[in-house]
Residue, then its C-alpha position, 0 to 999 in steps of 0.5 A: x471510411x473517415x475522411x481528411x478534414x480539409x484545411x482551413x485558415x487560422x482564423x478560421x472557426x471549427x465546424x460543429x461538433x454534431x452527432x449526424x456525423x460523429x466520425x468527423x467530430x474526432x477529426x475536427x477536434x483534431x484539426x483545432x488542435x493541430x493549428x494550436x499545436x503550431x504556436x511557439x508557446x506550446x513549444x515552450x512547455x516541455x514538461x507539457x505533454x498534451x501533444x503526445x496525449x492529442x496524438x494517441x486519440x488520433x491514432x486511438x480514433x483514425x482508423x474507426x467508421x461511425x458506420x460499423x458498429x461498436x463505434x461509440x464503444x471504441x470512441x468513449x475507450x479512446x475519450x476516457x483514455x484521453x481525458x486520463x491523459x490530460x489529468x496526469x498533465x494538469x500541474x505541468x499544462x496549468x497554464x497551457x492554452x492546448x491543454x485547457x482547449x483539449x479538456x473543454x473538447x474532451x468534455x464536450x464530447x463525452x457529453x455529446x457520444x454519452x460517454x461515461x466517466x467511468x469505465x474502461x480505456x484504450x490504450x497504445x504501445x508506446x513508452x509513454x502509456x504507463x501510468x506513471x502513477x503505477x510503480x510497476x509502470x515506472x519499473x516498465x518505464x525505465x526497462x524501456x528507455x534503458x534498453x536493457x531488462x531488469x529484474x523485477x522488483x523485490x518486495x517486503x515484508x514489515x508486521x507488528x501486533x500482540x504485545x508487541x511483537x514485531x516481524x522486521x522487513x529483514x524477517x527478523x522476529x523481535x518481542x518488545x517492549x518499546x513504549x510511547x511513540x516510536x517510528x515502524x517506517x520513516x523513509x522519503x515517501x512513507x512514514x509510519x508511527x506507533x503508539x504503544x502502551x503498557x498491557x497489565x500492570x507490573x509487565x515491561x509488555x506493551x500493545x499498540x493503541x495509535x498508528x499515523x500514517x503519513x503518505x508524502x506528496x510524490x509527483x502529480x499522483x497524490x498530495x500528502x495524505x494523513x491517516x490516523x488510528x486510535x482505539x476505537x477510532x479505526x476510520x476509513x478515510x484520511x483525516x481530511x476527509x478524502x478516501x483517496x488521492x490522485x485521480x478519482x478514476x486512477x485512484x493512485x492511493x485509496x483506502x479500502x474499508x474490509x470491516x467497518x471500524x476494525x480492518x481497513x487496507x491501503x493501496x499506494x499503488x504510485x509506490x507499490x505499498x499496501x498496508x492492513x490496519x487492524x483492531x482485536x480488542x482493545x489494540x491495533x495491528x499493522x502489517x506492510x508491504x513496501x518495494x525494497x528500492x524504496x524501503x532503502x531510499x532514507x537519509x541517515x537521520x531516520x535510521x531508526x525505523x523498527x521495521x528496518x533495524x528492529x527494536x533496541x536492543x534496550x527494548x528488547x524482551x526476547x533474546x535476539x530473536x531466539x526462545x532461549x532458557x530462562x534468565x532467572x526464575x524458576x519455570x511454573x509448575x504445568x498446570x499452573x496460571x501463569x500470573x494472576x490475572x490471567x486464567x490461562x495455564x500453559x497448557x490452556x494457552x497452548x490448546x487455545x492457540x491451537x485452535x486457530x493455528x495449527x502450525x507451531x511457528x513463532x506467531x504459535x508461541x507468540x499467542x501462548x506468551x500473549x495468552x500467558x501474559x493478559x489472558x486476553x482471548x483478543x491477543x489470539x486473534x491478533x496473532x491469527x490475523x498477523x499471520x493471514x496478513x504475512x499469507x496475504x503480503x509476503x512475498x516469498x511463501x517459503x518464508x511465511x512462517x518462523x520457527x523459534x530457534x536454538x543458536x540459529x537452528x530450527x525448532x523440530x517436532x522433537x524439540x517441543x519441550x525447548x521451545x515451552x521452556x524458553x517461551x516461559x523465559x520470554x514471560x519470566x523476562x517481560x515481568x521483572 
């Protein structure tokens, strides 16, 4: 069984840290912070929590007997979790001398019991054990320390792709054509920025080519991080550098390459936002998603954010989200191209869309009006990949697909032959 260290004078030395008995190397540990627990100074760092990291690897380790086995085990858990500890608490103990006495031990330790750095943590019931570096922790936290439960947190759902079209975080569904530089996402810890150039010569449709991302500095989990994309240039790492940011164990926000140069993800796990980046062809696609509170958490200035109110109505193609009838024109004959660069009529455009989505939902059309338009196989593609991304994001399975619409009303299976004729509105609007 552990024993008590026995007390000793404040000027006392420690007793070494040896292996032959490893269950007092915790306690003598201890023991030295205990005394320097004691200063006035240390009471003056409030924001300072190495004591409630001190206290949760004794009562991680007290009751463990180097005799039994699973002892080094169940040390390193306690050692990693403390080390953990200590790491959120650095900008606020910079100048501590606990802290930095605790960080020397700790290493110490790890070093002596062959702890690796990596691997898995104990942990306690107390409040103060989630990470604060999680956004789900956050949520638990304040559950906690209000006494009443809350809901959980709503997410959702922003994605942009083809020429472009655009799936606001309101689930509304916009063609448009937005060319230069334009923000998706513009709030107090993400902004997101698009680049969009015109497609084909002659047509108000535009695609993506640049996406910066930039993460905002929050707290001690991350200090502000720049991604960048371009055509052709789709890295997996931020540019400077760095593939991730915070704690390198923790790792509060990382980039996560899934195909080199065409499909990176990214985990802000501080904020609970995840984001695809993708390149089909010659341009790129992005799909988000964002917790709602901090979705919401702007100031007036930056209401222009496409994924929040959608496209200008200045900028729009489509009308009001809707297939509608043709504006002007008159509809092409079936079976024939429907401009003359691209190779595709409407019924190869519809058969080749059909191959890879067999629901007849708006990213359907989305890929007929794409093919219509450039006659670039790669815009099915996309369509394709924004669709498996509102599967993999979105929260709500109920709403994964759209369906073009009449005055607000859904599209049946007996309505094909509307939904054809306003989606030949759409290409008669893009080409003035």
């Amino acid at each position: 069984m552990g024993r008590a260290a026995p007390r000793r004078a404040a000027g006392a030395e420690p007793p070494p840290c040896g292996q032959r008995q490893p269950s007092l190397v915790c306690l003598g540990l201890v023991a030295v912070l205990a005394l320097l627990l004691g200063s006035g100074d240390c009471q003056l760092q409030t924001p300072c929590r190495i004591q409630k990291c001190t206290a949760d690897f004794v009562s991680l380790t007290s009751h463990l007997n180097s005799a039994l086995a699973g002892f080094d085990v169940e040390f390193c858990k306690a050692l990693r979790a403390y080390s953990a500890c200590t790491y959120r608490n650095s900008k606020a103990c910079r100048g501590n001398l606990v802290y930095h006495s605790a960080v020397l031990g700790i290493s110490d330790l790890m070093s002596q019991r062959n702890c690796s750095k990596d691997g898995p943590t104990s942990s306690t019931n107390s409040e103060e054990t989630h990470d604060p570096c999680s956004y789900s922790g956050h949520k638990e936290g304040r559950e906690h320390q209000g006494g009443e439960k809350t809901s959980p947190p709503t997410y959702l759902f922003c994605g942009l792709f083809g020429d472009p079209h655009l799936r606001t975080f309101k689930d509304h569904f916009q063609t448009c054509k937005v060319e230069g530089a334009w923000p998706l996402v513009d709030n107090d810890y993400l902004s997101v920025q698009v680049t969009n150039v015109p497609v084909v010569p002659g047509s108000s449709a535009t695609a993506t080519n640049k996406i910066t991302i930039i993460f905002k500095p929050y707290q001690d989990c991350t200090d502000q991080k720049v991604y960048q994309a371009v055509t052709d240039d789709l890295p997996a790492a931020f540019v400077d550098g760095t593939t991730s940011g915070g704690d390198g164990n923790t790792k509060s926000l990382q980039i996560v390459e899934k195909i080199s140069g065409k499909y990176v993800e990214m985990d802000a796990r501080y904020i609970g936002t995840t984001v695809y980046i993708r390149q089909l062809g010659h341009y790129l696609t992005l799909a988000i998603r964002m917790p709602q509170e901090l979705v919401m958490a702007y100031e007036e200035s930056q209401d222009l954010q496409l994924c929040v109110n959608g496209c200008p109505s200045s900028e729009r193609i489509d009308g009001s989200g809707h297939l509608t009838s043709p504006l002007r024109g008159q509809l092409l004959p079936h079976g024939s191209t429907s401009h003359p660069w691209s190779v595709y009529t409407l019924e190869s455009a519809t058969t080749k869309c059909h191959e890879k989505m067999l629901v007849k939902d708006i990213y359907f059309y989305s890929c007929i009006f794409d093919l219509l338009t450039t006659g670039d196989t790669n815009f099915t593609a996309a369509a394709h990949s924004a669709l498996q991304d509102v599967e993999a994001l979105h929260p709500r399975r109920e709403h994964w697909h759209i369906f073009p619409s009449s005055r607000g009303g859904s599209v049946g299976k007996d309505s094909k032959f509307f939904v054809c004729f306003g989606l030949l509105c759409l290409i008669l609007v893009a080409f003035p």
